[in-house]
Each structure stands twice: as C-alpha cells, then as structure tokens.
C-alpha positions in Angstrom: -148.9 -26.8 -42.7 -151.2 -26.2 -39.8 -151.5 -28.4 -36.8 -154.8 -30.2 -36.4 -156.1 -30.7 -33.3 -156.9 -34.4 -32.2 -161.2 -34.4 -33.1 -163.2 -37.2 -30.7 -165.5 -38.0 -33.8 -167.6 -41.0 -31.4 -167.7 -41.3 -28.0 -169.2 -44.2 -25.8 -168.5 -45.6 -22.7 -169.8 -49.4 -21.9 -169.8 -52.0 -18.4 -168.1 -55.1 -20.0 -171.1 -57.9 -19.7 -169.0 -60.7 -19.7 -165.4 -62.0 -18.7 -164.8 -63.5 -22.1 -164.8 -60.0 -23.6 -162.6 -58.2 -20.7 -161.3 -61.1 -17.9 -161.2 -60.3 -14.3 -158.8 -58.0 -12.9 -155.9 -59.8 -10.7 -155.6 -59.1 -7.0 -158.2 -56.5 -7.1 -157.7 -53.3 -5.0 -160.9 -52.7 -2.6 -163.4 -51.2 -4.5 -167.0 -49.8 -3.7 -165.6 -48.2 -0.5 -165.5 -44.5 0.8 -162.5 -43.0 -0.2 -161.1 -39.5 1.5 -159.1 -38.1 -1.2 -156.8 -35.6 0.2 -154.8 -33.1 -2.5 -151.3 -32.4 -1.4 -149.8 -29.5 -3.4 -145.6 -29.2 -3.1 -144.3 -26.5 -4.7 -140.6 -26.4 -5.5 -138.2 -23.6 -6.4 -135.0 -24.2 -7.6 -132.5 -21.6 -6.6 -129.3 -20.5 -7.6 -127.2 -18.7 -4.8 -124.1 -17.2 -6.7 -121.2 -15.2 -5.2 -119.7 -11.9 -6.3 -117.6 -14.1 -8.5 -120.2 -15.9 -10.2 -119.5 -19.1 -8.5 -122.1 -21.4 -6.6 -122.0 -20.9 -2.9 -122.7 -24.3 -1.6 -123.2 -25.9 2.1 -126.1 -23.7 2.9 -129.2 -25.3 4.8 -133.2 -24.6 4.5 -132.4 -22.3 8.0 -131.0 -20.3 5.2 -133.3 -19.0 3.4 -136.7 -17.3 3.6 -138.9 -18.0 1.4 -142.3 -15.8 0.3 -145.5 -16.5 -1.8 -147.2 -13.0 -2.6 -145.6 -11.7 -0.1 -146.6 -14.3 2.7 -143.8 -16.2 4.8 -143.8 -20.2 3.5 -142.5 -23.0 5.5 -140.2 -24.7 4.1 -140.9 -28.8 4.0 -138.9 -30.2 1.5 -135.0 -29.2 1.1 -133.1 -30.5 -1.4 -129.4 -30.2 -2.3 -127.7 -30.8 -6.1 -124.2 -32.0 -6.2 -122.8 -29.7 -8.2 -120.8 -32.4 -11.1 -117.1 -31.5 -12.0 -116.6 -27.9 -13.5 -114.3 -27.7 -16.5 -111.1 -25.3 -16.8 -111.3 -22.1 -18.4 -112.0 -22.5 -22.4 -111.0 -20.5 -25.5 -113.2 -22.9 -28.3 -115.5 -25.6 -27.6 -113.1 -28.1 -29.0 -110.6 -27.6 -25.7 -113.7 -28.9 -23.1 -112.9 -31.5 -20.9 -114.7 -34.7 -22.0 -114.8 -36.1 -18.9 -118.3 -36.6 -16.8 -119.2 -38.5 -13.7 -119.9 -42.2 -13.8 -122.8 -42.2 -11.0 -126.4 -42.8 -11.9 -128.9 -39.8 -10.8 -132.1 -40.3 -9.0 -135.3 -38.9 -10.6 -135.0 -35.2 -9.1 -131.0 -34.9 -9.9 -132.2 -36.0 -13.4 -131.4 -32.7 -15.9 -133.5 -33.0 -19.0 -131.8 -30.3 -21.0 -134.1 -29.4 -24.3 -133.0 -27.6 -27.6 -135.0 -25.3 -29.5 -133.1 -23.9 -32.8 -135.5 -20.8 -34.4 -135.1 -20.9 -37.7 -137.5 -18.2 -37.9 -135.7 -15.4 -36.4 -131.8 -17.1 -36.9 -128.8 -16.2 -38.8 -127.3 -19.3 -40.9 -123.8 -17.4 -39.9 -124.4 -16.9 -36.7 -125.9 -20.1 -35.9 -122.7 -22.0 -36.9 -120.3 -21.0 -33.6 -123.6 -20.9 -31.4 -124.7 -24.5 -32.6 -121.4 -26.2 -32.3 -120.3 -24.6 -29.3 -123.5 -26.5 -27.9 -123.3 -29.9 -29.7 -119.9 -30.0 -28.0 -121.5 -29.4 -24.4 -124.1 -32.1 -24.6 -121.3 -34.5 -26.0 -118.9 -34.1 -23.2 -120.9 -32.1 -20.0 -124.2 -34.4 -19.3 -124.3 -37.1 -16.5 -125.5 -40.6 -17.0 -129.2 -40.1 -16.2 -129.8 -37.0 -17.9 -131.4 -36.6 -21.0 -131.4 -34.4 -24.2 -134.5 -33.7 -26.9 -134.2 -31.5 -29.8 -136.5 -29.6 -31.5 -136.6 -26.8 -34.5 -138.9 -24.5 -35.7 -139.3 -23.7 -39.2 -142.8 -22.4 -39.8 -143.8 -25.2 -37.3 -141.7 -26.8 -34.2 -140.5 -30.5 -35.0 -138.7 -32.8 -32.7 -135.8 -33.3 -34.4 -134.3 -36.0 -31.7 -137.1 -37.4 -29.2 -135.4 -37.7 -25.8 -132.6 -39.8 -25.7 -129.5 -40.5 -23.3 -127.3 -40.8 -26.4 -125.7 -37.7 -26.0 -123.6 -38.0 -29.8 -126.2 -38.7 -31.4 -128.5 -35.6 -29.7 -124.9 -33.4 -30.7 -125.5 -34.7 -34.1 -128.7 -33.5 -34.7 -127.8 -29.8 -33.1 -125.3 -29.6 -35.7 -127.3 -30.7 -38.6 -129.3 -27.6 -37.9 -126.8 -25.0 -38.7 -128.8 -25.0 -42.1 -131.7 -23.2 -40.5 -132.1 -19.5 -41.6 -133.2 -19.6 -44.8 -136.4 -17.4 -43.1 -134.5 -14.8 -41.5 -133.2 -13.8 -45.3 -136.2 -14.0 -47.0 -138.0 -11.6 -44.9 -135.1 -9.4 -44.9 -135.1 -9.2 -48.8 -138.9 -8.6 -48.9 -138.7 -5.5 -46.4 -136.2 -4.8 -49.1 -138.4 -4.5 -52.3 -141.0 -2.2 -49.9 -138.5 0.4 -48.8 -137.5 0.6 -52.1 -140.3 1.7 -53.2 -140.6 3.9 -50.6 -137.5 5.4 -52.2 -138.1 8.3 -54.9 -135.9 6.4 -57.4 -138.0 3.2 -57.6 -140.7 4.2 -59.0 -142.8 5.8 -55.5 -141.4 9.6 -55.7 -142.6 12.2 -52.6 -145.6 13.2 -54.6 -147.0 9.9 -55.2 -151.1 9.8 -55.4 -152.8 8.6 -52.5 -154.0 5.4 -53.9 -150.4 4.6 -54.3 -149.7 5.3 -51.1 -152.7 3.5 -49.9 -151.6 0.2 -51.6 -147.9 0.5 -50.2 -149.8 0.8 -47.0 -151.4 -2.6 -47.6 -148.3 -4.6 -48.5 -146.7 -3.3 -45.0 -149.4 -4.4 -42.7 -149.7 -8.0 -44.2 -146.1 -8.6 -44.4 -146.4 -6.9 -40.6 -149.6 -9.9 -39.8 -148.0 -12.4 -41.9 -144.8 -11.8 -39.4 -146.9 -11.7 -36.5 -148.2 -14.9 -37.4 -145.4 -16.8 -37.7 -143.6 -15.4 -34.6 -147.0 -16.5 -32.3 -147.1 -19.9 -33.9 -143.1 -20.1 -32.9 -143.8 -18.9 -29.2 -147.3 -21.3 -29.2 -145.8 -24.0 -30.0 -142.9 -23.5 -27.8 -145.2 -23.4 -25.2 -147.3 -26.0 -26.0 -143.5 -28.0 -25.5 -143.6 -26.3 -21.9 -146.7 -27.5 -21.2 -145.8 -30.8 -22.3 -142.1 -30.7 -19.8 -144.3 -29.5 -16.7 -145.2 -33.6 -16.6 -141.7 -35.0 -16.6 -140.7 -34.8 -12.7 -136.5 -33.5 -12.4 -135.0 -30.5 -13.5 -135.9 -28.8 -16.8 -133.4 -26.8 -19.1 -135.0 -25.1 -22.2 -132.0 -23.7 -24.5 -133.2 -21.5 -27.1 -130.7 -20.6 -29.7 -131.9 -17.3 -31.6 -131.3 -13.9 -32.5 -134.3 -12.9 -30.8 -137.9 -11.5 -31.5 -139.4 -8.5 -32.2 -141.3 -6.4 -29.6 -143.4 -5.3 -32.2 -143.5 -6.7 -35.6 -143.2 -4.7 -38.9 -142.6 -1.5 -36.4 -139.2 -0.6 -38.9 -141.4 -0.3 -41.8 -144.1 1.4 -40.3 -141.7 4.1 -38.9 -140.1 4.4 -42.0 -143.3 4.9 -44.3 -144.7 7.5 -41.0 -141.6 9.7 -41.4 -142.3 10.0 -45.5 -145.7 10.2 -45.1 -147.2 11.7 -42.1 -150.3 11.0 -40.6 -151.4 7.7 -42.2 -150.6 5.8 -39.6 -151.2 5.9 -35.5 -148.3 4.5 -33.4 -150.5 3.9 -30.9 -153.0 1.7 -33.2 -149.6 -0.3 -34.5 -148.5 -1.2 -31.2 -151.4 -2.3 -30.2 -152.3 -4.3 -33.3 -148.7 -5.8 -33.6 -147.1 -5.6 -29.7 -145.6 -8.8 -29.2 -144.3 -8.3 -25.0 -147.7 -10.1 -23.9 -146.8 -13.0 -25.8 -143.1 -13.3 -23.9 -145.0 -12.7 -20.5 -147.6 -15.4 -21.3 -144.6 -17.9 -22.4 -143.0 -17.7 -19.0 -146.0 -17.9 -16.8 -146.6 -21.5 -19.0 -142.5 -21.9 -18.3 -142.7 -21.1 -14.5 -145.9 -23.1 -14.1 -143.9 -26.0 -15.3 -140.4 -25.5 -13.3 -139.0 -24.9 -16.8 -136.0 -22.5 -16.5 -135.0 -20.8 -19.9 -131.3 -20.5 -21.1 -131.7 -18.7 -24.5 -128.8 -18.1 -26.7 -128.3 -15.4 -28.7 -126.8 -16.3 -32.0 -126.1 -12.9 -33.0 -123.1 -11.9 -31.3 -123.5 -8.3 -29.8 -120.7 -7.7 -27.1 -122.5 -4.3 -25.7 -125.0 -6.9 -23.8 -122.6 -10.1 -23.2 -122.1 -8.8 -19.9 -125.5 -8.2 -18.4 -126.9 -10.3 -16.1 -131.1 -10.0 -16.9 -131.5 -9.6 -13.2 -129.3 -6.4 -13.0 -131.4 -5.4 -16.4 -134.2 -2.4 -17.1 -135.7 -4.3 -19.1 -138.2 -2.1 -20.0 -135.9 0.4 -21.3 -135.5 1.2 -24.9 -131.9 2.2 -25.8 -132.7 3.7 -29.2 -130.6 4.3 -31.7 -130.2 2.3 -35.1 -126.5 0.5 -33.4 -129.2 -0.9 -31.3 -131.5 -2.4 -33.5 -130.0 -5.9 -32.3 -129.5 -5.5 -29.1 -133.4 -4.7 -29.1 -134.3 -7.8 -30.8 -132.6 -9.5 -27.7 -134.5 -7.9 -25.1 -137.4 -10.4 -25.7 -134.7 -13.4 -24.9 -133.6 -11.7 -21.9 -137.4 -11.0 -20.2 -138.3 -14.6 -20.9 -134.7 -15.8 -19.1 -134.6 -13.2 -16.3 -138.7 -14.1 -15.7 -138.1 -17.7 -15.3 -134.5 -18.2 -12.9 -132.5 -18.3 -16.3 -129.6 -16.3 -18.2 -129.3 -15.4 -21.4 -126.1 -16.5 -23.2 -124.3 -14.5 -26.0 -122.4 -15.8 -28.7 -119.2 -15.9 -28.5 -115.6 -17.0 -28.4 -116.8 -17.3 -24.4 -120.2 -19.3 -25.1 -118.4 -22.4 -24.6 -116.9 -21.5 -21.4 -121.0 -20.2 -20.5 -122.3 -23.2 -21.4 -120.0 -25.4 -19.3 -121.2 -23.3 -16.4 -124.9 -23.0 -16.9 -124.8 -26.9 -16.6 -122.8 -26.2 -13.9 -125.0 -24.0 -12.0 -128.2 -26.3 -12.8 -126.5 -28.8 -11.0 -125.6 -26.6 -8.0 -128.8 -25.0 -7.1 -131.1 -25.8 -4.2 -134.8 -26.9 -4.2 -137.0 -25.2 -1.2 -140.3 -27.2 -1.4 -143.5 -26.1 0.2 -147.5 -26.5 0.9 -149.4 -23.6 0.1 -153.1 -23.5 1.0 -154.5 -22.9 -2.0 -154.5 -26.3 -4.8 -155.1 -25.6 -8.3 -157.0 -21.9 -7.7 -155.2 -21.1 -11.8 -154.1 -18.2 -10.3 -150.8 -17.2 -10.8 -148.5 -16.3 -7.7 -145.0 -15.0 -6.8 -142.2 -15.8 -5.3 -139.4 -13.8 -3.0 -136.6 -15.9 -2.0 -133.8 -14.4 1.1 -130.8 -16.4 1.7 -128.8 -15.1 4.9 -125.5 -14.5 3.3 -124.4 -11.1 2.9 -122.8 -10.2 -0.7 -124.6 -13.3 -2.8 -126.8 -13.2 -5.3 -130.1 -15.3 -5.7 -131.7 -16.6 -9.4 -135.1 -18.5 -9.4 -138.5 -18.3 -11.2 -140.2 -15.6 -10.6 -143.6 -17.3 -9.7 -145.8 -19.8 -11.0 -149.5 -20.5 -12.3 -151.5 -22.9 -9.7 -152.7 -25.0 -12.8 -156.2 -26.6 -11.7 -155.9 -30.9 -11.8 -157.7 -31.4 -14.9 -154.7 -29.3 -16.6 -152.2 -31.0 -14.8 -153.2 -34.0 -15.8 -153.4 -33.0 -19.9 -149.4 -32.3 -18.9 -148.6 -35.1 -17.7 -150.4 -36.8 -20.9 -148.4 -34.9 -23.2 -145.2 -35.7 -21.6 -145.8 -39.3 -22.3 -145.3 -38.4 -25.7 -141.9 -37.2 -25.0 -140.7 -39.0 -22.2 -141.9 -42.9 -22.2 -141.6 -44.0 -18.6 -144.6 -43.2 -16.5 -146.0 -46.2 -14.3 -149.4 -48.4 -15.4 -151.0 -48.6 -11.5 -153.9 -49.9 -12.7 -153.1 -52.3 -15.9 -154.4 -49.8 -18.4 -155.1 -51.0 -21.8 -155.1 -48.9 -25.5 -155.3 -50.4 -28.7 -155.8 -49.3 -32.2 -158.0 -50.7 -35.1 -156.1 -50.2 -38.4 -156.8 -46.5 -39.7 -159.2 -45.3 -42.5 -158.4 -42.5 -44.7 -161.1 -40.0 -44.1 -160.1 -37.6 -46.3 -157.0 -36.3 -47.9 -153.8 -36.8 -45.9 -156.5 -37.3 -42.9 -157.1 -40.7 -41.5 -159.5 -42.2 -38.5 -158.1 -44.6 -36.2 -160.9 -46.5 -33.9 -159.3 -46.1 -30.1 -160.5 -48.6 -27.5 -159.4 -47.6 -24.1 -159.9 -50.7 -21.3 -159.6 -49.9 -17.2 -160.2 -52.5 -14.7 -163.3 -51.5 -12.9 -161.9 -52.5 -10.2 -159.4 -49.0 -9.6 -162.4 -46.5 -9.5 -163.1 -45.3 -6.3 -166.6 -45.5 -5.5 -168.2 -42.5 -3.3 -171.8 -42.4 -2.2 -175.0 -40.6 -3.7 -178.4 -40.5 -3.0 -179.3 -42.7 -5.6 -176.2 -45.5 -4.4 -172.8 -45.3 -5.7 -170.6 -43.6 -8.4 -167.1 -42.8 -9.6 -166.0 -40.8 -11.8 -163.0 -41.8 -14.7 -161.5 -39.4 -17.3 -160.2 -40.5 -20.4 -157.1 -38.1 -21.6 -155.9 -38.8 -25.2 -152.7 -36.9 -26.2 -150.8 -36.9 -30.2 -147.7 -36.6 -32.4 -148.0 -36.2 -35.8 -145.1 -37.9 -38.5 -143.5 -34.5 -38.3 -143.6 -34.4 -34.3 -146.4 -31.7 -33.9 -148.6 -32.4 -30.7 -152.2 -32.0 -30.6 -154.4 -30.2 -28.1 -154.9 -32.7 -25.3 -158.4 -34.1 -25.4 -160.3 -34.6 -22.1 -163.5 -36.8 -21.8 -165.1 -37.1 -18.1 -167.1 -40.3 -17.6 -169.8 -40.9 -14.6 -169.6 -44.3 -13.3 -173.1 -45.1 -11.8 -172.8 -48.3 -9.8 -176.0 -49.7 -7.5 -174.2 -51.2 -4.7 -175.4 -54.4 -5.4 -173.2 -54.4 -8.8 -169.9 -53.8 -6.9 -168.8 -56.7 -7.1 -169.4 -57.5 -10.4 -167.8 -53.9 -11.4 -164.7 -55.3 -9.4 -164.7 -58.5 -11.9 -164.9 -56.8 -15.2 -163.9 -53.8 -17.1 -164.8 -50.4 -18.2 -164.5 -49.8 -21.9 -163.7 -46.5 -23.4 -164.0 -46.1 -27.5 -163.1 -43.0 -29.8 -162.2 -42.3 -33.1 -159.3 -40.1 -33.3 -158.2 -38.1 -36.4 -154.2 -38.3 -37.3 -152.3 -37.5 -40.2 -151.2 -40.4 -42.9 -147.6 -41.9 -41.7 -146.4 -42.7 -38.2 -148.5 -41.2 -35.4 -148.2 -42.3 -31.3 -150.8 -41.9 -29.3 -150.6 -41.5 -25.1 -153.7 -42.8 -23.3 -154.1 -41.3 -19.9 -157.1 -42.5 -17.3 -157.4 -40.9 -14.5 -160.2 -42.1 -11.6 -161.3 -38.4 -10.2 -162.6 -39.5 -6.9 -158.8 -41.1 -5.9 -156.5 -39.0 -8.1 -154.4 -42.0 -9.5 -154.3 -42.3 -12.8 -152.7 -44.8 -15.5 -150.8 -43.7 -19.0 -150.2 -46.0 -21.6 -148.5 -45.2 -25.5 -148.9 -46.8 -28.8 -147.9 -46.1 -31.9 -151.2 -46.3 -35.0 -150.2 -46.0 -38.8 -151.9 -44.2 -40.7 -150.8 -45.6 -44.7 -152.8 -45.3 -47.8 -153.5 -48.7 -49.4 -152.8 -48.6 -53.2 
C-alpha cells in the first residue's frame, strides 16, 4: 500500500471580525513594529576521539582541536563535553550485561534518542534472532533516564512499531517481536530460483533455445530486477523521510539499522548469469546504470548528516572476514570479487552509509553485545565543536575536517552536512512533532478538527482550522503600509505510522497601519481540508511568522471512521 501524500483540497485565510468568534490575545507582545530579524546558524559536530585501544580519550578542550569547513579554518564557539555513563565488563551473551544505569536526569543536549529500524526487506529470520535480542537487551539495561527509544520496521513500507517512549522494556519488547521479519528475503530468493532454473538446460530452456524464448526470459529478469529496485528505494525513502523527521528533535541522534545489507546493483546476479549463457543481450554498462543503487546510499547520508543523525547499522548476517574493519580504515570502493564474497558485498552499502555519517557498522555476533554496550558508550563520550559559518541555509552541502592535537588517536564524525534553507528546516521540525510531542506553543497556537467525511474508498476529508493570535506576526513596512508574512506547515501519520510529505502554505498579511491595533485584538484564521486514511490519524500544526522566525507547533489526533 502506497503512501498518500497529505492534499490541501481548500485553502483560505480570514482577519477574525469580531471577538466573539476568536477573543483577544492575553498580554499581547508589541506588534506593528520594525523587527531586525537576524539568522544565527550553529553548526555542531559530534566527535569521537578514540585511542589505539578503542577507548574514548576524554579531558580534551576546544584548544584541541581544529576544525575545517571545505577546507576553511572555523572558530570554534560552542564546546561541549558528554559524560561518558558507566561502561559494562567484557560480555560473552547479552544475557550477562550489567543492568545497572545512572540515576541522573539529562539535559536536552545529553538526551540520546536511540531509533531502530529492522529491514525486513533485505533480513534473514535466522539471523535476525541473535542480532535482535542482543539489542532488546541493550536498550533494557544500557539507556539513561532522559533518553528515549522509537522503533520502526519496514516491510514493503516503514511502520513505527513503538512511537518514542522512555519505557525502555516495553521498546525491548517490540525489538523482539520483530524477529518474525524475513519472510521477503525468502521469497525473492525462491523466485531468482525458478529463473535460473530455467536458465538451466534441464528445465526446459536448453543452449539452443529460440530467441523469443530467450527474449521472454529476458523480461522476467528485468522486472523482478525493477520490482527489486522498487522496493529497496521505497525502504531507503522512507528511511530518510524518518531522518528528515529526527533533524527537528534537538540532542543526540542514534539510527540502528539491523540488516543484511543492500545490493549495489539490483538483479546484477541474474543478469550476469543469463550474459555468460547468452552473450551479447545485455550491456553491463546499460544495467548498472538502470539498476545502480550507490547514489541512493550517498543521498541517504547527506539527509542523515544534514540532520546530526549518526548511523549504527547492524549486520544480521554474521560474516567474520569484515567484523574487524573499522569503515574509516575501509576502500570502500573496492570490490573483492569472488562468489565467498557475495555477502560481504551486500554489506558494503551498510558500511558507506556508517563510515559517511561518524558511525560504525556492527557485525553479528557472539561479540555484538559487547559492541553494542560500547557504541552507547562512545555516544556518550564524544565532544560537540559548535560553530557560525557565513553562509545560512545556501542548500549546499559542505564538509568537514576535524584535527585533535593528540598523537596516536583516532577521530569519527560526520563527514559534512547539507545547509537546508529555513522553509526546509522548518517542515523538519513539523514532522518531528509527530514523533516526539514536546515542542513549546510561544504564541497560543490553536488546531482543531471537524469530524471527517469519507471521500472515497479508505479516503476521508477532515476540515482543519488553524487559529494564530494576530498579535505574534511581526509587522515590516511597504510602500503601501504594513505586512507580515505567516506560514502554515501541516505534517501526518497514517493508522499504520506512514508520514506524509510536509505541506507548506505561505500567507501575506497586509495590515494598514491604522488596523494594528485591531490585528493585535483578534485572530488570524487558517482553514484546509486535509486527506487521511480511515482509522487513527495525528496531525502536527506548525505556524511559523517569516518576518521574526518564531514559530508555534501544536498536535491532534482526527479519526477518520466509517459510519454504518
């Protein structure tokens, strides 16, 4: 089932008349004055400083490090220190971890918010068992009061299988409940399968075969080959579109992938198989092109990087040749060959996408527990270097060098980020409402829902009215008087936890400066339709006033229920 995107059907924007239909703000902020907006852009990079040993070499300063963007020195303006929390002894299973965890609240940067993503497209049911336990165990016993978990699945679409919560058993519980995933992986298997068999002389397709056989053998391969590519962007989409969502929830940002990797170029088995029996029917060079999948990884970790999302992906399919590779130390363009490799190649893609964005790929294991334990760890030991750079929201992406003055250490961070422009930004910050409840109403914004009417289908229409206080829009001036500027963000979550494309309206506010005062007293009123799915849908309402750069998010929950 497809994910429909969130349609404005009617839009209208209306000055309130009278105070019986939308009171009088209380204590009004000044309004209908100049305001100089100034932008301030922090950028932060969380770095890991490791020595030879692995361990986290603590006590160092911002004097410490140098830090480059594209190649240009950076000041350094805002340092910040994690305490790393208390590191478990060696472990042998994921039972033996130490249970205990500190006792003391974190503040809003310490906060981890670790989330899960299980890939039921490209997972083993046997491997996920040891790799999905060894996991639910670390969240249970290895999380600080403050942090929080969420997680998610994807089977044909990504659902949030556990919103974020703080109840770290019942986050475990969920993780294990998705060892049944893989049901995919097999299916696909057996259908590649049926085709080589038929590429084999003694079912039925002998070395002779006509070329209109041929032909049609040709066909099956490149649709199972788009069907597959298909399915693999929708996985790494909608995995993004998650990113997108984490880049508005302030703290640090963990994103576990447990897989047994992607492909960097779907259906490329089959096609070399059917190329070796029949030469000439097929250019290399058109498949790889036509079903490369290394852009997608690359696009993936720019959306990571541009929301400080570092990736910790595990690799369900145990493969010791690459259990001690660090991806930093990694040619990762490199292409071992061979058919022993066939696995380690599917891992590649998890290792480019961890080694782009600070992270580590973890294999599984009798050690993953004892990796786990430390990757938490090591979150919690890294240093933030924050700083100004000229530029604000240019959506260009740029890169970072980091030099710590320690001989024999080893540095992980991002490896750059995308300069998202404010509208973009904002849609973020939208969409993390829906994940995250907790983002501050400044200016007393109001959403509420009329009851729903089926459309068509499974498709309902819920009337949207959106109320600001006129009195938060900064007023500037024009030739023609005054005018502010308000944009109306509307973010959604279907019954199965799919999100929407963020909406964005932009509204002028014309005001003649002798009806300041009565903008002050009354309210601006924004309506929509908005199309969900029938069941349980929420809703997060973000307005933003342009000319001051606050903005107000509110969430509600519609249902959408047909009436018998």
């Amino acid at each position: 089932m497809t994910t429909r995107r969130l349609v404005p059907l009617v839009l209208s924007i209306t000055l309130v008349g009278t105070a019986a239909l939308a009171g009088p703000v209380k204590t009004p902020p000044p309004a209908g004055s100049v305001v100089a907006s100034v932008q301030v852009n922090v950028v932060n990079v969380d770095v890991l400083v490791t020595d030879r040993a692995g361990q986290p070499v603590t006590g160092l300063t911002a004097a410490d490090f140098n830090l480059f963007e594209d190649g240009k020195p950076m000041v350094i303006t805002n340092f910040y220190v994690s305490e790393p929390g208390p590191r478990a002894p060696a472990v042998e299973n994921a039972a033996s971890i130490e249970t205990s965890r500190p006792e003391v609240p974190l503040d809003e940067e310490r906060v981890l918010h670790l989330v899960v993503v299980v890939d039921g497209l490209n997972l083993d049911m046997a491997g996920a068992h040891l790799a999905l336990e060894a996991l639910a165990k670390v969240v249970e016993t290895r999380l600080r009061p403050g942090d929080d978990v969420m997680v998610t699945s994807f089977d044909r679409a990504l659902k949030i299988d556990e919103p974020f919560t703080t109840d770290f058993r019942t986050a475990a519980a969920r993780i294990r409940a998705l060892k049944r995933l893989g049901a995919q992986t097999a299916v696909r298997r057996g259908a590649a399968s049926m085709i080589r068999g038929r590429m084999g002389s003694g079912s039925g397709m002998s070395e002779d075969m006509n070329g209109v056989a041929a032909g049609n053998l040709l066909n099956d391969i490149v649709s199972a080959a788009e069907e597959e590519r298909s399915l693999q962007w929708c996985l790494l989409d909608s995995t993004g579109r998650l990113v997108d969502s984490l880049a508005g929830l302030p703290g640090r940002k963990v994103l576990v992938l447990v897989s047994n990797g992607m492909p960097d170029e779907v259906g490329s088995n089959l096609l070399n198989e059917y190329n070796v029996r029949y030469p000439g029917r097929v250019s290399p060079i058109d498949t790889r092109t036509r079903f490369g999948m290394t852009s997608f990884y690359s696009i993936l970790a720019a959306r990571a990087n541009a929301g400080r999302v570092t990736f910790y992906p595990i690799c369900a399919q145990a493969f010791p040749g690459l259990e001690a590779y660090d991806a930093s130390e990694l040619d990762l363009q490199a292409d071992p060959g061979g058919a022993s490799f066939g696995a380690a190649k599917l891992q590649f893609s998890l290792l480019r996408i961890a080694s782009a964005t600070g992270g580590k790929m973890l294999a599984n294991s009798g050690l993953l527990a004892s990796k786990l334990v430390e990757t938490v760890d090591n979150v919690d030991a890294a240093y933030s270097l924050g700083y100004s750079p000229s530029h604000v929201g240019d959506g260009q992406y740029h890169r970072f060098k980091v030099e710590v003055k320690r001989d024999g250490v080893k540095l992980r961070h991002r490896e750059g980020y995308l300069d998202k422009p404010a509208e973009e930004r904002a849609a973020d910050r939208t969409a993390a409402a829906l994940l995250r409840v907790g983002r501050t109403n400044r200016f007393g914004l109001q959403a509420a829902a009329a009851p729903a009417v089926r459309t068509r289908g499974k498709v309902f229409t819920v009337p949207l009215t959106v109320t600001l206080p006129g009195s938060t829009v900064t007023l500037l001036p024009t030739r023609k008087g005054l005018e502010g500027k308000v944009s109306v963000l509307i973010a959604a979550r279907d019954p199965q936890g799919r999100s929407a494309e963020v909406f964005r309206k932009s509204f002028p506010i014309p005001v003649p400066e002798a009806d300041v005062e009565r903008l002050k007293a009354q309210s601006l009123v924004f309506t929509f339709d908005v199309l969900v799915r029938q069941g349980t849908s929420t809703l997060a309402v973000t307005a933003r006033d342009e000319a001051g750069g606050g903005e107000s998010t509110v969430t509600l929950v519609v249902e959408a229920l047909r009436r018998t």
